[in-house]
N, C-alpha and C positions, 0 to 999 in steps of 0.2 A: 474410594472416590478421590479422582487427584484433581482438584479443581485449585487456582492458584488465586490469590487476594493481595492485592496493596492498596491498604487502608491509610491516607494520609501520607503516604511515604515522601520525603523529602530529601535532598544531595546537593553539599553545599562542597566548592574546591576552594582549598584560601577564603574562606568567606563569599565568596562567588557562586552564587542559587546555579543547578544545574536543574535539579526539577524541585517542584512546589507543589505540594502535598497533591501526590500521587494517586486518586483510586482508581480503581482499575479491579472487573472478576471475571474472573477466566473460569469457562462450563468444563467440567468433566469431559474429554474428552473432544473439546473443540481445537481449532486449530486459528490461533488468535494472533493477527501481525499486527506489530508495531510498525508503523510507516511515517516519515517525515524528513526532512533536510538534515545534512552534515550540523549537527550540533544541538539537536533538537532535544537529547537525552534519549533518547529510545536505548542505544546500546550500555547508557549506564545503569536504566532501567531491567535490564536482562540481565547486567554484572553482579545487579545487587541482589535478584532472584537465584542465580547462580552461587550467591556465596563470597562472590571476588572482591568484591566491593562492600562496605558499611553503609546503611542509610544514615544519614544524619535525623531523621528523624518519621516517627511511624510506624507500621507493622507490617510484614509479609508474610504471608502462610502460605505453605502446601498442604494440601487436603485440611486440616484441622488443626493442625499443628502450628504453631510460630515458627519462624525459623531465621530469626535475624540473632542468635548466637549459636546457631546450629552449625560444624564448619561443613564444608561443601560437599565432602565423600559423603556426608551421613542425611543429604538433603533429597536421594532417591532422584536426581535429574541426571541428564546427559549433555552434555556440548557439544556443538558439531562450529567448531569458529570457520572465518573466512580462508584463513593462510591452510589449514587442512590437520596442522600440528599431529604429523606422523612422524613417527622415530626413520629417521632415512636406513639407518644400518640394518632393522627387522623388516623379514618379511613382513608379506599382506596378511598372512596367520597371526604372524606375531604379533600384528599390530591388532589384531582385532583381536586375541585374549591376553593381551597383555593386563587391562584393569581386572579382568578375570580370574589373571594367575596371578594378582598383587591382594587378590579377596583370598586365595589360599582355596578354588571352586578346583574338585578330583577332573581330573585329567579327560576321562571319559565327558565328564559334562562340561568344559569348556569343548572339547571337540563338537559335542552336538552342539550347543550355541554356537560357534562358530559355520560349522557345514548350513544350519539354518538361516543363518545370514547371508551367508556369501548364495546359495538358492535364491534367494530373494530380488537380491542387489546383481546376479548375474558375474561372482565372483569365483565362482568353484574353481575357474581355470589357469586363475591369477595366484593365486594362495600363495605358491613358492616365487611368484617374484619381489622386487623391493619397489619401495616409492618410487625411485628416480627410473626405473623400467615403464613407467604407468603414465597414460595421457594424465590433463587434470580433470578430464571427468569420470576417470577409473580412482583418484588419488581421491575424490570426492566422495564416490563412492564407500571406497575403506572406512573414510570418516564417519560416514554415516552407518556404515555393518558396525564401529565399536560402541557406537550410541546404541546400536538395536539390543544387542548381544545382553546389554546389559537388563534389559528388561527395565527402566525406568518406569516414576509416575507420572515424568513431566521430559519431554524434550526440546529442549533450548537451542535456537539457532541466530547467530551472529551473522546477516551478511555472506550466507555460506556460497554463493552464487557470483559474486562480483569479480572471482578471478576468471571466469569462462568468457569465452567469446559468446556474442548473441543466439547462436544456431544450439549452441551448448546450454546456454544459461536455460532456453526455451524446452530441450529436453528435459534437464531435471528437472526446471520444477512442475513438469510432467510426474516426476519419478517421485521427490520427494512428495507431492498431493495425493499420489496412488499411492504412497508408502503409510501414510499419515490414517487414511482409510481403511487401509487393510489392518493396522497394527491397533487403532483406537486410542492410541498415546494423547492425553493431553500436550499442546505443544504452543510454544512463544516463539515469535521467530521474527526478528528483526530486519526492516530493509530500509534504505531510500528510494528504491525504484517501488512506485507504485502501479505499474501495471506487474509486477511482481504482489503486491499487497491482492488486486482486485482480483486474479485468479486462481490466489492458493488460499485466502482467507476465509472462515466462515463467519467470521465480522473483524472486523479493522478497526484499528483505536490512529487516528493521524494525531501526532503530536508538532508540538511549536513552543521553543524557548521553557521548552520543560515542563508542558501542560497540555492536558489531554484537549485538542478543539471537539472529535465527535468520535465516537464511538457507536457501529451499525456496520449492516449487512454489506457485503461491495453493490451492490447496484439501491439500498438505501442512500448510500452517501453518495453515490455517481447523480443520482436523480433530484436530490435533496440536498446539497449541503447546507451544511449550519453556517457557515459564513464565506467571507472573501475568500481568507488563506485554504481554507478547503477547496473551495471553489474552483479556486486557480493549479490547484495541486493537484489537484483527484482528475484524469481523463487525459490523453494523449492525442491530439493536442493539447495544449487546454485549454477551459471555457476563456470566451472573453467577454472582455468586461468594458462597458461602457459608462460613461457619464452622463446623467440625466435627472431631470426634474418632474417633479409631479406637474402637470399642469390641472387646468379645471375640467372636472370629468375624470380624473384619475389616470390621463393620457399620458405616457412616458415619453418623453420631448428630449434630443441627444443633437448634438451634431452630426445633421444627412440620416438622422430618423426621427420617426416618432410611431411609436407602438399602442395600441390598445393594451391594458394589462392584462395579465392573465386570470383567465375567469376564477380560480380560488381569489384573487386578490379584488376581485370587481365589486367597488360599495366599503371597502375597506376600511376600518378606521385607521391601518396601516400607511394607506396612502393619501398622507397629507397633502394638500394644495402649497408647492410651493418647496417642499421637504426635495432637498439632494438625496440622491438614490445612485445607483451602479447596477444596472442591468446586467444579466449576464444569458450567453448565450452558447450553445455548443456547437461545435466545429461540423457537425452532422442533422444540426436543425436550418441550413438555409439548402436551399432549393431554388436554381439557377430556374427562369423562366424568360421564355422568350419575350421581346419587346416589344410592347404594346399587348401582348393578350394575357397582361397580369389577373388577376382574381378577384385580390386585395392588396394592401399595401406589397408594396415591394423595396428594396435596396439598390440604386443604384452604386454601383461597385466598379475600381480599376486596378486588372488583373498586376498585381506586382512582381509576383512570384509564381511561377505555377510547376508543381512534382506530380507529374503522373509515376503513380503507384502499382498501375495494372488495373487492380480490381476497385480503386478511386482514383481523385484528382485532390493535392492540399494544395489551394488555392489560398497565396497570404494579396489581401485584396485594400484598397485604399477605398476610407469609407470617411469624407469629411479628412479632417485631421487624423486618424484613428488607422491601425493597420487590424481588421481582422482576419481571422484564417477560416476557410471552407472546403470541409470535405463533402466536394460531386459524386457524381457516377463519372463511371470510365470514359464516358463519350459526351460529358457536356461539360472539358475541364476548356477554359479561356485563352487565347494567345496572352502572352506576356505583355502589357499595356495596354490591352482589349477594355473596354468598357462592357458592363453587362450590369442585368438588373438578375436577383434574388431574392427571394422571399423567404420568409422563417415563420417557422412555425410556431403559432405565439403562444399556446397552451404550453410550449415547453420553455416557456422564458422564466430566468430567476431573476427577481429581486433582491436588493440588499440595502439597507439603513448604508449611506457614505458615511455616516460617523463612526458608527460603532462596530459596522461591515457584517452585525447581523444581520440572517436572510430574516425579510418578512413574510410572514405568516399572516393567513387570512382572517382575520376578525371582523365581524359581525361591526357598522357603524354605531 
């Protein structure tokens, strides 16, 4: 069983907290991202599971074992970093048994681990040429056939995507996700792009200034966040966030709206009379309607910005003082300075405490 654990772990530079007691448990066999901003620790977090790095304090285990004085060779993972860290001068063979033939594994059976890699990865044709012959999504590749080869407990990814161009990036992690499933490898994988998190994870841990915010499924936390910096992080666009007060009745009052709350929250002891709040809303819960044969409440809005997409419209729209963004349909995106009215969908409104930028949760008065 390779399931991974950081029980309190902590990472201090100079005296300078990088992360702050760390837990974090990764299932047998799952495929667990770390997702969040340049600096957040997530990749010191991986350095230190890798071996490269010392916690300053706490515990990390693979399967059962401790392994925070275990050195890196003897820790049963793999790396696959961002730069690709192939030897230029060896071929694509070479490079993919190279940790092989440094274990001192009979000739015959790096060959088969190798041939079964390159099958896999779509390599068999390339074997005799070198790094600098190879696009970087074939040099990607490679990286990823010496991690396999190796048969690991745990497979570690750094970032391994961020040299590709978009059209690329989108392929692999096509490839790596169908790689991940086929092989059953426990795996960590490190990113800042989170629409990279919400399609290759089987739960996502976002981190910030070296502390886990939530940890859950990608469309648990798309649907749910646990607070602001989630909030705003998780979804592309991302949610927006409005400023607003409880009024009497529990009615969410903002400049140029005022919302009913959403029915989890309706009677709430959450929603004080009077308490600052930040609503949030998703770029895909307003619904352009024509004017005058509104419903219910609606938004009137002025079109600022408008990108037709093809199959949508993002619309960045002036609301009061406030810019939010809305994605239409293909055919009801606004001229540029257009006035129009929108409605959103309010069962899909979040709330959040403005102090603390915890969401609230429905409790009983």
């Amino acid at each position: 069983m390779a399931t991974v654990t950081f029980r309190g772990v902590s990472k201090s530079f100079g005296g300078a907290p990088v992360i702050e007691r760390l837990d974090l448990a990764v299932r047998d066999r799952e495929f667990m991202v770390l997702v969040g901003p340049s600096g957040c620790g997530k990749s010191t977090a991986l350095r230190m599971l890798a071996g490269l790095e010392d916690p300053s304090g706490g515990e990390i285990e693979i399967g059962e074992r401790v392994v925070n004085e275990v050195p890196p060779k003897d820790r049963d993972i793999a790396m696959v970093f961002q730069s690709y860290a192939l030897y230029p001068h060896m071929t694509v063979r070479e490079n993919l048994e190279f940790g092989l033939r440094m274990r001192g594994m009979a000739r015959s059976e790096r060959d088969r681990l190798v041939d079964e890699a390159s099958e896999i990865l779509g390599l068999s044709d390339l074997l005799d040429r070198r790094p600098g012959q190879l696009s970087g999504g074939q040099r990607q590749r490679v990286a990823l056939g010496r991690a396999i080869v190796r048969k690991p407990a745990v497979f570690l990814f750094d970032e391994p995507l961020s040299n590709l161009d978009a059209k690329l990036r989108g392929q692999m992690r096509a490839e790596i996700k169908k790689l991940q499933n086929r092989l059953k490898t426990t795996t960590v994988y490190v990113t800042h792009d989170q629409v990279e998190a919400m399609t290759m994870g089987t739960r996502i841990a976002v981190m910030k200034d070296g502390k886990i915010q939530q940890i859950g499924e990608p469309l648990e936390i798309y649907d749910r966040p646990a607070n602001l910096f989630v909030a705003g992080f998780v979804g592309t666009p991302p949610m927006n966030l409005l400023a607003a007060t409880v009024a009497p009745g529990g009615e969410l009052r903002g400049a140029g709206f005022s919302f009913a709350p959403p029915k989890e929250l309706t009677g709430s002891a959450a929603l004080r009379e009077g308490a600052a709040v930040v609503v949030g809303i998703r770029p895909e819960n307003f619904h352009r309607v024509a004017a005058g044969s509104r419903n219910g409440p609606a938004l009137s809005l002025v079109a600022d910005v408008v990108e037709p997409l093809g199959d949508e419209v993002v619309v960045h729209a002036r609301l009061g003082g406030e810019i939010v963004v809305c994605k239409l349909g293909p055919r009801e995106g606004p001229e540029m300075g257009e006035s129009f009215e929108a409605a959103v969908d309010l069962d899909r409104l979040h709330v959040f405490d403005a102090g603390s930028g915890a969401r609230l949760e429905g409790r009983p008065a």
